[in-house]
N, C-alpha and C positions, 0 to 999 in steps of 0.2 A: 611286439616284435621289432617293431623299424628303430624305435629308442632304444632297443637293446644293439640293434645292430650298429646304430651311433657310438653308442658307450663300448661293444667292445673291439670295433674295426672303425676308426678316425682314420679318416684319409690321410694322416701321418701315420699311422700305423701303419693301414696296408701300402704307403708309397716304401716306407722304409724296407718291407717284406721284402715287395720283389725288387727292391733296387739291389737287396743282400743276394739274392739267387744271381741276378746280372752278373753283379762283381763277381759270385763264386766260380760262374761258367770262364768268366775273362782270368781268372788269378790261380785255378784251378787245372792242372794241366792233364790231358789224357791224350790216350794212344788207341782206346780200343773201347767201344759201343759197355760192352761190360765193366767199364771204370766207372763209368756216372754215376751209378747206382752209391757204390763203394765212396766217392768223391763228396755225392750229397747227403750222405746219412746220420753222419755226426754232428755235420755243420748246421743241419735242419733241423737237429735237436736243439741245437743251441740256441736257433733261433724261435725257435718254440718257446725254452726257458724264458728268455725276454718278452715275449710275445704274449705270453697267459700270466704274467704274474701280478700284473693289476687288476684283475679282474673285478674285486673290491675295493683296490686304495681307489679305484677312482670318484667311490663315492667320499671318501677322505678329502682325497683332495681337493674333488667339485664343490665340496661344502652341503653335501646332499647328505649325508652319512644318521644324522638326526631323523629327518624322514623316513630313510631306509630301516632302520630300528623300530619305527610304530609298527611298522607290518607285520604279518606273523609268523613265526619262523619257518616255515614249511614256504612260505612266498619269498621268503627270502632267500632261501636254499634252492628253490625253482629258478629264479631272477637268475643267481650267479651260476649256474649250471646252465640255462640259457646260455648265457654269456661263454661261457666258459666252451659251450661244442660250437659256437659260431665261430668263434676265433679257431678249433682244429678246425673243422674243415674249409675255412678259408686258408689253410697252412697248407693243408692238403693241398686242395687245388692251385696254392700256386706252387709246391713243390713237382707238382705232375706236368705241371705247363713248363717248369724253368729245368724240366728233364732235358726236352728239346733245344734251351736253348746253347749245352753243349755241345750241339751237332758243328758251332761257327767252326770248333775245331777239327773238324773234319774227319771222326775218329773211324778206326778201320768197323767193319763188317762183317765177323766170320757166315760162311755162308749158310754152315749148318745149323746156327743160330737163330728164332726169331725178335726181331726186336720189338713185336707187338707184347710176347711172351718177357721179356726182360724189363719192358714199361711198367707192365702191370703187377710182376715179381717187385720192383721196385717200391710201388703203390704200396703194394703189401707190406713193405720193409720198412719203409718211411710212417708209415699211419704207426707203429708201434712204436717208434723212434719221438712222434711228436705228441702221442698220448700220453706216452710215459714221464718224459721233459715236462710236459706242459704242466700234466697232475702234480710234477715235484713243484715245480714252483709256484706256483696255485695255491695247494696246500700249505706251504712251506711259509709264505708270505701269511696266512689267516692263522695259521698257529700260531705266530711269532710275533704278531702283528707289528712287521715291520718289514716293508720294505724290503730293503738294502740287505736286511739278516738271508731273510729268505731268499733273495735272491744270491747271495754270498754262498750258502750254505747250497743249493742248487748248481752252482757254477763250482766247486769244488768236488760233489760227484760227478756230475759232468767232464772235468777231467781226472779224476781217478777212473773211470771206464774209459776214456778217449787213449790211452795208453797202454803201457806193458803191462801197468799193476793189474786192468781191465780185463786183459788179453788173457789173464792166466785162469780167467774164472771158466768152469764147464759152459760149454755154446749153449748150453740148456738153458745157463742165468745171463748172461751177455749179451746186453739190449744189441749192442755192436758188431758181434760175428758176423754180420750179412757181410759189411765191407771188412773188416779186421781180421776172418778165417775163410777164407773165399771168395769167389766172383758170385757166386749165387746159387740158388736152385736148380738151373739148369748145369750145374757140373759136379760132377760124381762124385758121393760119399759131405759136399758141403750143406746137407739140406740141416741139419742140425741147427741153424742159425733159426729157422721158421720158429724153436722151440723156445729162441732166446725172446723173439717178440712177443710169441705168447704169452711169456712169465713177464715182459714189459707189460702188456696190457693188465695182467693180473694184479701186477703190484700196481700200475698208474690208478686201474678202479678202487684198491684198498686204500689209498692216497685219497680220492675225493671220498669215500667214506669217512675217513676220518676228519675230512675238512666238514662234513655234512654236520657230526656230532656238533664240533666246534663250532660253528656259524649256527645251527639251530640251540645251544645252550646259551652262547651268548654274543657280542659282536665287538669289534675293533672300534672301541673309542680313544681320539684323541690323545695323545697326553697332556697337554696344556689346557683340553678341556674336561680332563677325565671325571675329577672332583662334582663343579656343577653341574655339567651336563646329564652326569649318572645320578644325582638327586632329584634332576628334573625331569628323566625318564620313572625316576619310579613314582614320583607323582603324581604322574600322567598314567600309568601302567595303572597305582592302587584308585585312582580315577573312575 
């Protein structure tokens, strides 16, 4: 567990985290307790996307990636799905903590409003937002085995839903209706959005299914060493 938490939260990774939530609070402007929500939901996905998509290059590019191959597929698919929920809820957690740190702006309070109830609506809104992101470029990157593709290809849905094109899908499919058709849960007739997370979670679990097949049939090698290094796994395999 503690190696896996190395490999998937480097103290550059989580310094980079919340230094992104800081800047959002300071760059990101609001008037009223129910924006935040709205304010951090896309931008958290985003950073989700970057956040999970190495989850294997980094045995790539550690030079570990040879090692990682002897195991057996099923420890290998454990390993990265390890990896892969410590990074969410470290996302989580700092999206729930960098909730508060829009308050510097001082935003108003409706009275009839609870803001314990709007924290935790948010919670809710955010966990489908960084499950879903994170799954895309997860999978995306191990299908592709590349990088840059996968994350390319990730950041291109990402904004086709962050807009109008987004906007027009049923709240039912629209990871984003929480902030893009409403304040939230607690305002009438907007709860529709709950259904968009859902179908986010739905489709993020069918996303690491498909990475499971993938990584359990075979694994990202190399290009430069694809040739030898794959004759000298099966040497070792028929071994």
């Amino acid at each position: 567990m503690k190696y896996n938490v190395k490999i998937a939260i480097p103290f550059y990774k989580a310094a980079y985290s919340v230094l992104f939530v800081i800047i959002l609070a300071f760059v990101r402007g609001i008037s009223d307790v129910r924006e935040i929500g709205g304010a951090m939901d896309a931008n958290i996905a985003l950073l989700a996307m970057v956040f999970c998509a190495d989850g294997y290059y980094q045995e790539v590019s550690g030079g570990r990636w040879e090692v990682f191959w002897l195991c057996p597929s099923k420890t290998k698919w454990q390993t990265l799905l390890q990896r892969f929920f410590l990074q969410i809820t470290w996302l989580i957690i700092v999206a729930m903590a960098g909730y508060f740190v829009f308050y510097w702006q001082r935003p108003g309070k409706p009275e009839e409003l609870s803001e314990l109830a709007l924290w935790l609506q948010f919670g809710f809104a955010v966990i489908g937002s960084i499950f879903f992101f994170g799954s895309l470029s997860f999978t995306l990157v191990n299908l592709w085995n590349n990088l840059w593709a996968g994350l390319g290809i990730s950041a291109i849905c990402w904004s086709l839903l962050n807009s109008t094109t987004g906007q027009k899908l049923p709240e039912a499919l629209y990871v984003f209706a929480y902030g893009g058709k409403g304040i939230g849960l607690l305002d009438a007739g907007s709860e529709k959005w709950i259904l968009g997370k859902f179908s986010a979670m739905v489709f993020g679990s069918l996303l690491l299914f498909l990475g499971g097949r993938k990584v359990k049939k075979t694994i990202w090698i190399p290009k430069q060493n694809n040739t030898g290094s794959q004759k000298s796994i099966e040497k070792q395999k028929a071994g």
